[in-house]
C-alpha positions as CSV (number, residue, x, y, z in Angstrom):
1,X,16.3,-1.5,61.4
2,X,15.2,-3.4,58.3
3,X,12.5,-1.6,56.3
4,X,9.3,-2.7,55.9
5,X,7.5,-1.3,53.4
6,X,8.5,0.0,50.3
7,X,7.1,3.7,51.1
8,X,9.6,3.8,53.9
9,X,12.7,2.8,52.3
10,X,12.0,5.1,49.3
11,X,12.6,8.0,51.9
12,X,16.2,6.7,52.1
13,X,17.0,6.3,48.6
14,X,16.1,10.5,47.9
15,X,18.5,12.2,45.1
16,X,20.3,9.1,44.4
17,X,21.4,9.5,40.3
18,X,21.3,6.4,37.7
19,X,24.8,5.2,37.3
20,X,23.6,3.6,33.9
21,X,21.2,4.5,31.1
22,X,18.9,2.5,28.6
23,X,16.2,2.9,25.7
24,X,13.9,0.2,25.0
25,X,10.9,0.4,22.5
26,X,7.9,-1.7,22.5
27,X,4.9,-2.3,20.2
28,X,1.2,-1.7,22.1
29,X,0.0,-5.1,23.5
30,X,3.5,-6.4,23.2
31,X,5.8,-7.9,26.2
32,X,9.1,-6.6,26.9
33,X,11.8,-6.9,29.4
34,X,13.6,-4.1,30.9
35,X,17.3,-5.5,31.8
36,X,18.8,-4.4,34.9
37,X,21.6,-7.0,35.1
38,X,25.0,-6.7,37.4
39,X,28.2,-6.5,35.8
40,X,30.1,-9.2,37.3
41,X,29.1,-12.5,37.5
42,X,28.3,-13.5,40.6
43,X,25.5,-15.3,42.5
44,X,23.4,-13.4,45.0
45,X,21.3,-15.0,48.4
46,X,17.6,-13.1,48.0
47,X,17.6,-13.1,51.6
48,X,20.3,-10.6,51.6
49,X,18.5,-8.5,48.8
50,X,16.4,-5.1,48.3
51,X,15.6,-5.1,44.9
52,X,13.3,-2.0,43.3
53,X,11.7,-1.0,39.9
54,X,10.0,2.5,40.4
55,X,9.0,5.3,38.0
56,X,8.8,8.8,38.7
57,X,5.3,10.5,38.8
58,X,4.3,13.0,36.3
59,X,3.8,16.2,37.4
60,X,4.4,15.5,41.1
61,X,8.3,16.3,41.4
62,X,10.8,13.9,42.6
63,X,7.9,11.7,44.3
64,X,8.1,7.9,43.1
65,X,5.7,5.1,42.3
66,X,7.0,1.3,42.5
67,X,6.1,-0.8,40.1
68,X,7.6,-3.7,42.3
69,X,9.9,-4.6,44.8
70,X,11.7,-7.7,46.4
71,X,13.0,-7.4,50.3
72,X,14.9,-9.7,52.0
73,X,13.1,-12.4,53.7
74,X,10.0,-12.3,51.5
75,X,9.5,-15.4,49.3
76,X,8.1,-13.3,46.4
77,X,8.1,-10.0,44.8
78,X,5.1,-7.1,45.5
79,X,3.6,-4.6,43.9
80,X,3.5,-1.0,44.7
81,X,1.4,0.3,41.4
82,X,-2.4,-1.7,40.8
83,X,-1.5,-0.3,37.1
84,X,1.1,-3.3,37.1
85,X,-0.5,-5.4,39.5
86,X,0.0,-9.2,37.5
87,X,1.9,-7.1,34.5
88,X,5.3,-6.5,36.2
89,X,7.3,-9.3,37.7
90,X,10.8,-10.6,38.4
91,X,12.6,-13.7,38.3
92,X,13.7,-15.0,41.9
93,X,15.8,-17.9,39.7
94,X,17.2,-14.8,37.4
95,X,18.1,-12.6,40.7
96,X,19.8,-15.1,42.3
97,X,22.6,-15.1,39.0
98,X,22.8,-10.9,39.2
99,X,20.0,-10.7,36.6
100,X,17.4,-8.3,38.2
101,X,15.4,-7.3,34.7
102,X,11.9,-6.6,35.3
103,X,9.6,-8.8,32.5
104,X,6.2,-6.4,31.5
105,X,3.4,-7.7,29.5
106,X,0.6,-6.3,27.8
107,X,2.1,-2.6,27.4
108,X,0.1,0.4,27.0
109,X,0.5,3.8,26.4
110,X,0.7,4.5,30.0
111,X,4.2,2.4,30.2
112,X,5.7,5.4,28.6
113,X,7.8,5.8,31.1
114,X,11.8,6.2,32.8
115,X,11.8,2.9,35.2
116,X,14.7,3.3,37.6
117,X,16.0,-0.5,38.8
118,X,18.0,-0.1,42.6
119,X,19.2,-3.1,44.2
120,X,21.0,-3.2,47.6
121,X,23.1,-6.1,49.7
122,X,21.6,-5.9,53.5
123,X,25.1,-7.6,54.2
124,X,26.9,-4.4,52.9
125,X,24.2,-2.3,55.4
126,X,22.0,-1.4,52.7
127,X,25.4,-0.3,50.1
128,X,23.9,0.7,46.5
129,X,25.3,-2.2,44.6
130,X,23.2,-1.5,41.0
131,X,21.6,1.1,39.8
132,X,20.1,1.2,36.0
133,X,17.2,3.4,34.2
134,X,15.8,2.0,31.5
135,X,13.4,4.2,29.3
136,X,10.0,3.3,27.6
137,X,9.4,4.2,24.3
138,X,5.7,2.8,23.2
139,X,4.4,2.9,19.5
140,X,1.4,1.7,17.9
141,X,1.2,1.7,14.1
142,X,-2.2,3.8,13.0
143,X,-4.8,2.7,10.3
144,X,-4.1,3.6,6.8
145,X,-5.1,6.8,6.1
146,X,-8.4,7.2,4.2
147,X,-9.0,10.2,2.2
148,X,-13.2,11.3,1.3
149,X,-13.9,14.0,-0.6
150,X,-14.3,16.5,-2.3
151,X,-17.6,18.8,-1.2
152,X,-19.6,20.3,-3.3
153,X,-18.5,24.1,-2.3
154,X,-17.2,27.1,-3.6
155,X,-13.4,25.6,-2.3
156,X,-12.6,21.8,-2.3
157,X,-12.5,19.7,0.9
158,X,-11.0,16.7,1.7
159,X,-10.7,14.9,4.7
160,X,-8.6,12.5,6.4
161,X,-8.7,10.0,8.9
162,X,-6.6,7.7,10.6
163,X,-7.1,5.8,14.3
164,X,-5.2,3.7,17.1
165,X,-1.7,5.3,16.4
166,X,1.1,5.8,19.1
167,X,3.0,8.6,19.6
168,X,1.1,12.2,18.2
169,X,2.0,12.1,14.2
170,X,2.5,14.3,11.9
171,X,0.1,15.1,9.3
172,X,0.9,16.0,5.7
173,X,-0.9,16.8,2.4
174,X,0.8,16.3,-0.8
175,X,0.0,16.9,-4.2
176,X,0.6,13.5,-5.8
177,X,1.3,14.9,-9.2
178,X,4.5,16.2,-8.0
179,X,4.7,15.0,-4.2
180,X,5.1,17.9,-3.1
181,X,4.0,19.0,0.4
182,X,1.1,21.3,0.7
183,X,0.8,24.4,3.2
184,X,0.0,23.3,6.2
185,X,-2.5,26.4,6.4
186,X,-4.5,24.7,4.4
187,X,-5.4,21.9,6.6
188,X,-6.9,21.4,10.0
189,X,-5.9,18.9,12.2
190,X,-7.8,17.4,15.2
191,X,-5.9,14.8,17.2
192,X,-7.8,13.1,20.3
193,X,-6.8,10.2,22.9
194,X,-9.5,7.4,22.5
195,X,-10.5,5.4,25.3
196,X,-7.5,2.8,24.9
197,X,-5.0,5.6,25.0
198,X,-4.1,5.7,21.6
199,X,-4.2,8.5,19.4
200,X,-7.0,9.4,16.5
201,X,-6.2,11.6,13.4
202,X,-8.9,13.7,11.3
203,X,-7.5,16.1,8.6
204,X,-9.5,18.5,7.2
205,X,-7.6,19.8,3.7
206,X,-8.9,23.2,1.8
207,X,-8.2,24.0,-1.6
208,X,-9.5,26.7,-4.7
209,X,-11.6,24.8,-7.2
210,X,-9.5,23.4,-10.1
211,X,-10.0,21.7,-12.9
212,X,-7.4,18.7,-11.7
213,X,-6.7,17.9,-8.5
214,X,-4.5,14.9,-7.5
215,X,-3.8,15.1,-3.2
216,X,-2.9,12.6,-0.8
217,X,-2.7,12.7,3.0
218,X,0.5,11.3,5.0
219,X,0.3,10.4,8.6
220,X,3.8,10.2,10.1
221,X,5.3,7.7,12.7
222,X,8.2,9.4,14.4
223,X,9.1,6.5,16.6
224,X,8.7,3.9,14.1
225,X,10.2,6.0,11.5
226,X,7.0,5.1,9.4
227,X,4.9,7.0,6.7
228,X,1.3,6.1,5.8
229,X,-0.2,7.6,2.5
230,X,-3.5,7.4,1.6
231,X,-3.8,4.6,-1.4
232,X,-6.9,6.6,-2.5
233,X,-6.1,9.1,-5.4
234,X,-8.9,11.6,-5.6
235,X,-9.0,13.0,-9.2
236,X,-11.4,15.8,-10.1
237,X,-12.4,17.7,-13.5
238,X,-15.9,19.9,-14.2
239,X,-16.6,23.2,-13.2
240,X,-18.4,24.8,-10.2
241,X,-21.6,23.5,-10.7
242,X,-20.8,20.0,-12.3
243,X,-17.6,18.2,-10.8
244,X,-17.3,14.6,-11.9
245,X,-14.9,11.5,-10.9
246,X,-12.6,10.9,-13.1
247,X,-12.6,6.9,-13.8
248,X,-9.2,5.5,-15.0
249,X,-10.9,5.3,-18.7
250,X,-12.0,8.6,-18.7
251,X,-9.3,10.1,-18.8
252,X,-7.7,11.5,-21.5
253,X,-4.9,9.3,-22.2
254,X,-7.5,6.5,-21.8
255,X,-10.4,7.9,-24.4
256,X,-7.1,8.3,-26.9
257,X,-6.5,4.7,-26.3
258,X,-10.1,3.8,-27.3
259,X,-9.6,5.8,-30.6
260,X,-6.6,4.1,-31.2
261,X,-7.8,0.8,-30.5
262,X,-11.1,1.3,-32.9
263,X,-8.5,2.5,-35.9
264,X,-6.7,-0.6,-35.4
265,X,-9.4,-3.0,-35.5
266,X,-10.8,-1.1,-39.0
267,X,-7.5,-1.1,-40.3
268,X,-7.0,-5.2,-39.9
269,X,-10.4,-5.9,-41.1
270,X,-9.3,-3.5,-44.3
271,X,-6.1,-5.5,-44.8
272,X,-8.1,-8.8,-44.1
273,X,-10.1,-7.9,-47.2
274,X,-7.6,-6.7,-49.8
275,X,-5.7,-9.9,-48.8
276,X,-8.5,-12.0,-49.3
277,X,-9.3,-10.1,-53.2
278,X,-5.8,-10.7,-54.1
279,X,-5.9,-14.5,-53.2
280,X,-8.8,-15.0,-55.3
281,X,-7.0,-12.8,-58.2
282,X,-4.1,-14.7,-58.1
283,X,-5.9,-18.5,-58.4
284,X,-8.6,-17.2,-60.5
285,X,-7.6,-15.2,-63.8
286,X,-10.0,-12.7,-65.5
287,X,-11.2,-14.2,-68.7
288,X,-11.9,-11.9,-71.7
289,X,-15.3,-12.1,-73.1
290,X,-15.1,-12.5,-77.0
291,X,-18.6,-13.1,-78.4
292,X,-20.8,-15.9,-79.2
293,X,-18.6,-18.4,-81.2
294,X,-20.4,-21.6,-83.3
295,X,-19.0,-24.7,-82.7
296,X,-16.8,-26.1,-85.5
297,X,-15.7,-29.9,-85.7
298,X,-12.5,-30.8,-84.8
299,X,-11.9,-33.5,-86.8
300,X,-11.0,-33.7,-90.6
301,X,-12.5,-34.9,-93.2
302,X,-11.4,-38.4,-94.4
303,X,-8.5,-37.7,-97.4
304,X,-8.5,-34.0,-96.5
305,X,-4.7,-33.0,-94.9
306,X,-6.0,-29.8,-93.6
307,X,-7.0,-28.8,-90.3
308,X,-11.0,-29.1,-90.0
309,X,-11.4,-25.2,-89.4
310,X,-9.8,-24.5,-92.5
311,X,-12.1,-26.4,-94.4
312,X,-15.2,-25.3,-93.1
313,X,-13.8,-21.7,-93.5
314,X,-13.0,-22.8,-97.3
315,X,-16.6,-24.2,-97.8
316,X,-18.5,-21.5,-96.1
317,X,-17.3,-17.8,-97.9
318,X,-19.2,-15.3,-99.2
319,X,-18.4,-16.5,-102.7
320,X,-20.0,-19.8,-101.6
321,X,-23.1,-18.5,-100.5
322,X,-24.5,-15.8,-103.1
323,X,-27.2,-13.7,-102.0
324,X,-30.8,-14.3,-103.5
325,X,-33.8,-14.6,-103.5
326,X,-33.1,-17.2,-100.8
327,X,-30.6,-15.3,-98.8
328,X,-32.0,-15.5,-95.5
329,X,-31.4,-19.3,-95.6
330,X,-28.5,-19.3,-97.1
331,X,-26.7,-17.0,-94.6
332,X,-28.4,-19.0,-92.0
333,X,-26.3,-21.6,-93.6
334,X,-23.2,-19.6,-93.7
């Protein structure tokens, strides 16, 4: 008697053991195909096929759910599960050269699953001719972490939050001075499912007050062997009742910088000025100040071989001007 509904021939097919085993992994939203291909080549009539792709329900024991099926006679492939209703076909071109995969688009979260493919020959009354599970791994990449924080308390908080990441991470503090990893008894995690099945983080970090703190939070992929840290450094100095952000310039090395920087500028302008004293030294020589001088005449007198300074030294001596009664004027002369 040929089966006639998937429900039925499931009853036949109890404790029957995958021959062959498979891992696939596949983003969120992504399509994948699960490959469930015979080993020989060989073309195949459909109407001499059974061809199912079933999972095994959570939490209810060896019962199974099909995602779809092919018998023989039937012109298409069904579903079994409304989750894959128009997500979860197969090729009737592909079956009929051995290749039974089963092609799933848009995956979720839910599609973490162990998909078992059986096909049988009718011809062979009913004989097991392929049997393959394949096994769903899903991953979705979370939000970089964002890190807030501190409050203004007797101990610091910080918290952390990162959404729409697949599988459960792992969360990790780390001091970013050393990257180190902090005790996890300091920290507080609360991971919830959202209402597209993926996975929300919020870390809640407590630490002593300190003058410097430097901390990052790490939210770990397992699946994607992936780690997100927070690109936000949180940097704190003050005391209890006055804690300040510490910008980039404020730091220590930075205000050093600005000291540095001002000594420079005084010491070019100083140099600027001593080189510009000793140019003007160098094309302008001091001159010595001797005294009020009288003019004398250059030139000789007509007949007279001797320089003109020595003849007006010669006629102007204090032999040739007496003093008298008159001596006012005649010094005046001389």
């Amino acid at each position: 008697m040929r089966p006639r509904s998937p429900g039925l021939f499931l009853l036949l097919l109890w404790g029957l053991q995958a021959e062959s085993q498979e891992e696939v992994r596949a983003m969120v939203g992504s399509d994948v195909q699960l490959r469930c291909i015979y080993p020989e080549k060989n073309s195949f009539d459909l109407n001499d096929l059974y061809v199912y792709w079933q999972i095994s329900m959570a939490g209810k024991g060896n019962v199974d759910s099909v995602v779809t099926y092919h018998l023989s006679g039937n012109s298409s492939a069904s579903h079994g599960d409304n989750h894959y209703k128009d997500r979860a076909r197969l090729s009737l071109d592909s079956m009929k050269q051995g290749d039974f995969s089963l092609h799933l688009r848009n995956v979720t979260p839910q599609d973490e699953q162990k998909f078992n493919c059986l096909v049988f020959r009718k011809s062979l009354e009913l004989k097991k001719i392929l049997e393959v599970a394949v096994t769903l791994h899903v991953a979705a990449n979370y939000s970089m972490p964002v890190v807030s924080g501190p409050s203004q308390d007797e101990e610091l908080t910080f918290t952390c939050t990162s959404t729409n990441g697949y599988p459960r991470p792992n969360v990790y503090w780390i001091n970013k001075t050393d990257n180190s990893v902090l005790d996890s008894a300091l920290q507080n995690n609360t991971v919830s499912l959202n209402a597209r099945g993926l996975y929300d983080v919020v870390s809640v970090l407590r630490i002593g007050r300190t003058p410097h703190v430097n901390v990052g939070c790490c939210i770990e992929n397992v699946l994607l062997h992936q780690n997100l840290t927070s690109g936000q450094t949180e940097t704190f100095t003050g005391t209890k009742d006055s804690i300040t952000e510490d910008p980039v310039d404020g730091s220590p090395s930075g205000k050093h910088q600005q000291v540095f920087s001002v000594l420079a500028v005084l010491a070019v302008i100083v140099l600027l000025a001593l080189a510009t004293g000793w140019l003007c030294r160098s094309r302008c020589p001091p001159k010595s100040y001797t005294g009020a001088q009288v003019a004398r005449p250059e030139l000789a007198l007509a007949g007279d071989s001797r320089p003109a300074a020595a003849w007006y030294r010669s006629r102007f001596t204090p032999e040739a001007c007496p003093r008298g009664p008159s001596w006012r004027m005649r010094d005046a002369a001389c």
